[in-house]
C-alpha positions in Angstrom: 0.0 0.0 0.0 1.2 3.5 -0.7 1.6 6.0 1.5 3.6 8.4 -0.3 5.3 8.9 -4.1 7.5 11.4 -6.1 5.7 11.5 -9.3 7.6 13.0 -12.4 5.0 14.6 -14.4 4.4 13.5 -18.5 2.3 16.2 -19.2 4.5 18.7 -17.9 8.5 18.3 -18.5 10.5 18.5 -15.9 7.8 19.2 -13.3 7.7 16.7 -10.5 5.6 16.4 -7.6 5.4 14.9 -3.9 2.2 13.3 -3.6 1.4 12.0 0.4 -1.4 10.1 1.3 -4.3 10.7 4.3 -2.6 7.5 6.3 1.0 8.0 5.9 3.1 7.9 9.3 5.1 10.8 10.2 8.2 9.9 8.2 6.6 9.5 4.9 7.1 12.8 3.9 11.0 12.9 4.7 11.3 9.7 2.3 9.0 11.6 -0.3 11.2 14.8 -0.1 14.3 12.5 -0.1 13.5 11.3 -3.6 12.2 15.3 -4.9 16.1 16.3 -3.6 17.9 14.1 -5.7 18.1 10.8 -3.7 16.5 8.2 -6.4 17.3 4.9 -5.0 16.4 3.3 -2.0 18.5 2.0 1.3 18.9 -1.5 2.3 20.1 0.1 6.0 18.1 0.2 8.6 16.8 3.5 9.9 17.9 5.5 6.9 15.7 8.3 5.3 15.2 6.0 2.3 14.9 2.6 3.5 12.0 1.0 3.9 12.9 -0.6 7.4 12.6 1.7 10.6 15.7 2.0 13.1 16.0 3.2 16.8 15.7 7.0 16.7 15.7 9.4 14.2 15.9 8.5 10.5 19.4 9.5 8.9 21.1 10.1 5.4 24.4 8.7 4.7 27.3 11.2 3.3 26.9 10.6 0.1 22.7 11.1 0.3 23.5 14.2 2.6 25.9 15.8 -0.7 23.2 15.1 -3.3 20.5 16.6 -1.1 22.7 19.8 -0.9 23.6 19.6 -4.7 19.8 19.3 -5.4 18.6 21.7 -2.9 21.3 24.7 -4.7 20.5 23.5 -8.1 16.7 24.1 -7.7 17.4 27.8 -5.6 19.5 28.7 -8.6 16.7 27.7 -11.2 14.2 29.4 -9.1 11.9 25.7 -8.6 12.2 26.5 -4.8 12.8 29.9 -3.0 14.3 30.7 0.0 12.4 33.3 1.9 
């Protein structure tokens, strides 16, 4: 069951979209955003941001997730898709 996708638009190039559902659990969005910031792929480790399979604690990205968020996060600033206010 889904509780959460990153949908790339076909109608609309190079629009994408994070799509959560009604009865996703608090970490849903995170993953979701994960994905929209430029991590594609999901973890096989246990209480990272992308894996499927919760840890003790807080969810966490690795250093090389951690460098494509930032990448991602300044590409879209410079392009204007997301504004700092």
């Amino acid at each position: 069951m889904r509780r959460g996708v990153h949908w790339h638009s076909q109608l609309h190039e190079g629009r994408h979209f994070v799509i959560i559902s009604s009865i996703a659990g608090p970490n849903v969005l995170a993953h979701e955003l994960g994905h929209y910031l430029g991590n594609p792929a999901h973890s096989d480790v246990a209480g990272n941001l992308m894996s499927y399979t919760p840890g003790e604690g807080l969810p966490v990205l690795d250093e090389k997730q951690q460098k494509r968020l930032g990448r991602s996060i300044r590409s879209y600033l410079k392009s204007g898709e997301i504004r700092a206010n």
